[in-house]
C-alpha positions in Angstrom: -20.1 3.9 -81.6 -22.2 5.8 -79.1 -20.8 6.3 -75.5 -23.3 6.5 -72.9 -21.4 9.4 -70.9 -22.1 11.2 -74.6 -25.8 10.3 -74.3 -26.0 11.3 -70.7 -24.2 14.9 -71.7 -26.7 15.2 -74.2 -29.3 14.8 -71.6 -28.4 16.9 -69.0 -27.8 19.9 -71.4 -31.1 19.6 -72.3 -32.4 19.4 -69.2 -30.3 22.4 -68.5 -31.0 24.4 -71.8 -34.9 24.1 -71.7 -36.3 24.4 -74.9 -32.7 25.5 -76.4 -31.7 24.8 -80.3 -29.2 22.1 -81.6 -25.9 24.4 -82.0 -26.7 25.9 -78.0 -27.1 22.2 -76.6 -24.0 21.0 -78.5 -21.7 24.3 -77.0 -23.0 23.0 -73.8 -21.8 19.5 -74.1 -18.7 20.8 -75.8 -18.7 17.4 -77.3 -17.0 16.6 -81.2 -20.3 17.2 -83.6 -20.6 13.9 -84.9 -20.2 12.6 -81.0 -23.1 14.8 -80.3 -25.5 14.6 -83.1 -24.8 10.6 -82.7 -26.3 11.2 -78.5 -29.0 13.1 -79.7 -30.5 11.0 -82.5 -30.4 8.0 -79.7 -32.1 10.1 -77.3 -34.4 11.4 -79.9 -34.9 7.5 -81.4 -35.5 6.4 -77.7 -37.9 9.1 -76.8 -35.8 10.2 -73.4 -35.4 13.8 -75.6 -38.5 15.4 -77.9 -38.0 17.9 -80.8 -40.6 20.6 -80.6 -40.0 22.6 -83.7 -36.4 22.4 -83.5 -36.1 23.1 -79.7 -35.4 19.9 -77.7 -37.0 19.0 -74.2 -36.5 15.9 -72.0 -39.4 13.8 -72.1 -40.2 12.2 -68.9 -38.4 9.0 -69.2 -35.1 11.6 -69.8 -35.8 13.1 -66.7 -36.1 10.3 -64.8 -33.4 8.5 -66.5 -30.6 11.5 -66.5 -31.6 12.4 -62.8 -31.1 8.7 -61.8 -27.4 9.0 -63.8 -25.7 11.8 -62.0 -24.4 9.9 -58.6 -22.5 7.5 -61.0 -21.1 10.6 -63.5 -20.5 12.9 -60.4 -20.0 10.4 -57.2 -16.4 11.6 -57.3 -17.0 15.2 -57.3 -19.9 15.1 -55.0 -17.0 13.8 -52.7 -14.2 16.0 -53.8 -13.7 18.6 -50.3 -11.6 21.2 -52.6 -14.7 21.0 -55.5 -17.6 21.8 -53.2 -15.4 24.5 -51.5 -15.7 26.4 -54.9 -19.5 25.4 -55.0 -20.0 27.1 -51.5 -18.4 30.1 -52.9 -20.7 30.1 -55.7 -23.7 29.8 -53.0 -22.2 32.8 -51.6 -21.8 35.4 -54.7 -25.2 33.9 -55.8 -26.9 35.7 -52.8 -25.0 39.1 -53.9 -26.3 38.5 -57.7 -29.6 37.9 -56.6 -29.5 41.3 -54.8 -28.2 43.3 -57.7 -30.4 41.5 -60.2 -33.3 42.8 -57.7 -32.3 46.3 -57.8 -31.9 46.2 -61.8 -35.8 44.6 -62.1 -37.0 47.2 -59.4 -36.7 51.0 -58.3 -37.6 52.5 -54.9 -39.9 55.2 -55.8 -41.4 57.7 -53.2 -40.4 55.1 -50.5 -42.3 52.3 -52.4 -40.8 49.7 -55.2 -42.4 49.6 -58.1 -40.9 48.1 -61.5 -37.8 49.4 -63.2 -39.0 50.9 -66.1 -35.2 51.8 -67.1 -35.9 55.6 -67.9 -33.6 55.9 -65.3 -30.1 56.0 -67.1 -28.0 56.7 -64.6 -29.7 54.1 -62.2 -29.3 51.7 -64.9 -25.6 52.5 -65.2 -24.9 52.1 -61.4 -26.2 48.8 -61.3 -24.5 47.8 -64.0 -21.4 49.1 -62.8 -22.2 46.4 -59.6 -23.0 44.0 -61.6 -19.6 44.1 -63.4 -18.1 44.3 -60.0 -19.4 41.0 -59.1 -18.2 39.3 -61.9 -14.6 40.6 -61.4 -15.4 38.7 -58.0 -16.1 36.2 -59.2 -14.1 35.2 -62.0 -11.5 33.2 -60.0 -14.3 31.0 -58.9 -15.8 29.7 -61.9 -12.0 29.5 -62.7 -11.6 26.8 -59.9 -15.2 25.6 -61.1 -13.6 24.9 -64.2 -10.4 23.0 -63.3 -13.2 20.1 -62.3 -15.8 20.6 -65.1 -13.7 22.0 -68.3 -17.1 22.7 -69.9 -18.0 25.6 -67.4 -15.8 27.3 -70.0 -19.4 28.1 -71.9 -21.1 29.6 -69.1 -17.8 31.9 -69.1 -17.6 32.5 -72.1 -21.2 33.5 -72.4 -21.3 35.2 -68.9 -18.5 38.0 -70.4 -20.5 38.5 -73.5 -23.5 39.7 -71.8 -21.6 41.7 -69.5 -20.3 43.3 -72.3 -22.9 43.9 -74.1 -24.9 45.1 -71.1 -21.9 47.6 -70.7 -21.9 48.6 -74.2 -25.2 50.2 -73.8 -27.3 46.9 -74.6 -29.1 46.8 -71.2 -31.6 43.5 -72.2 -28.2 41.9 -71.7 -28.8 42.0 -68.2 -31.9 39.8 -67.7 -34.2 39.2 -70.7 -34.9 36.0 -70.1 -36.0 35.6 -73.9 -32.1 36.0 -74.7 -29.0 34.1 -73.0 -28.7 37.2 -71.0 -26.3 37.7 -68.0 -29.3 36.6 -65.3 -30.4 33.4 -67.5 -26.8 32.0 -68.2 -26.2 32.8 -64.2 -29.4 31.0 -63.8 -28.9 27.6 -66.0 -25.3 27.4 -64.5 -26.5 27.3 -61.2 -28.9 24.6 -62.4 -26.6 23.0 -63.9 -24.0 22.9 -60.4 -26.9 22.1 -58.3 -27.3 18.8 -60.4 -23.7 18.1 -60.3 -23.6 18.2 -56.5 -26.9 16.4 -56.0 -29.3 19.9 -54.5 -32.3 21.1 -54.8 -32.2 25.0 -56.2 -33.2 27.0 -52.8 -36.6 28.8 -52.4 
């Protein structure tokens, strides 16, 4: 039998995972595979989900219909005072990653900033080096996140990966957004918080 909290998961890690293929959307959910490939065939069958050569997108009935979902999945947590403490915090360290992401995409050159063109290896290293920093930081956070949404585990998991990989020398770890790189997990899980608590991402 199909639960409709398994349907909505499916939903909103789509919605999440833009364009992402089966095994990525399922890590999301971190739902049993027969759970989740039972979600997504109703969402494909009922056209609130599309496959596009194998990457899946909401349709526009899913966006409507997950979006008018998350008050009922979330109501508690929207009203949960230690919760949206750890949110705030997140708010907070965003801002920091924001600025460290800016100094890895661009390099002040003869008093002008023009586009990292990563030549630069010791530049590189330094803002690696922050950008490591930052995650130390901010590690007991997305542990608190976690203690309410258990799944948050992925973004962890796939958070420290890039890191590492970024440390190892792989520096498109940091923000190719063609890859689930450091920036684009920090980026979805943001998305993904700022639908659990019912925002709107800030300009």
């Amino acid at each position: 039998m199909i639960q409709a909290s398994d349907i909505h998961m499916v939903l909103h890690a789509v919605a999440v995972k833009k364009g992402a293929e089966n095994g990525i959307i399922r890590a999301l959910t971190r739902l049993p595979e027969k759970s989740f490939s039972l979600a997504l065939e109703h969402a494909l069958l009922t056209e609130k989900v599309s496959d596009v050569e194998g990457r899946y997108f909401l349709t526009a009935a899913g966006h409507m219909i997950v979006g008018a979902e998350y008050s009922r999945y979330y109501g508690e947590l929207r009203a949960d005072a230690e919760f949206l403490d750890e949110y705030e915090k997140f708010e907070v360290i965003n801002v920091d990653l924001k600025s460290v992401i800016t100094s890895w995409q661009m390099i002040e050159v003869a008093g002008a900033l023009v586009a990292n063109d990563h030549t630069d290896k010791s530049y590189d290293s330094k803002i690696i080096d922050r950008l490591g920093e930052l995650h130390d930081r901010f590690e007991s956070i997305l542990d608190g996140i976690i203690k309410f949404v258990p799944r948050f585990v992925f973004y962890q998991e796939k958070l420290l990966a890039a890191l590492e990989s970024a440390e190892d020398g792989e520096i498109q770890w940091v923000s190719d957004a063609k890859i689930e790189s450091y920036h684009t997990i920090w980026f979805e899980m943001h998305e993904d918080l700022l639908r659990i608590v019912g925002r709107e991402r800030p300009e």
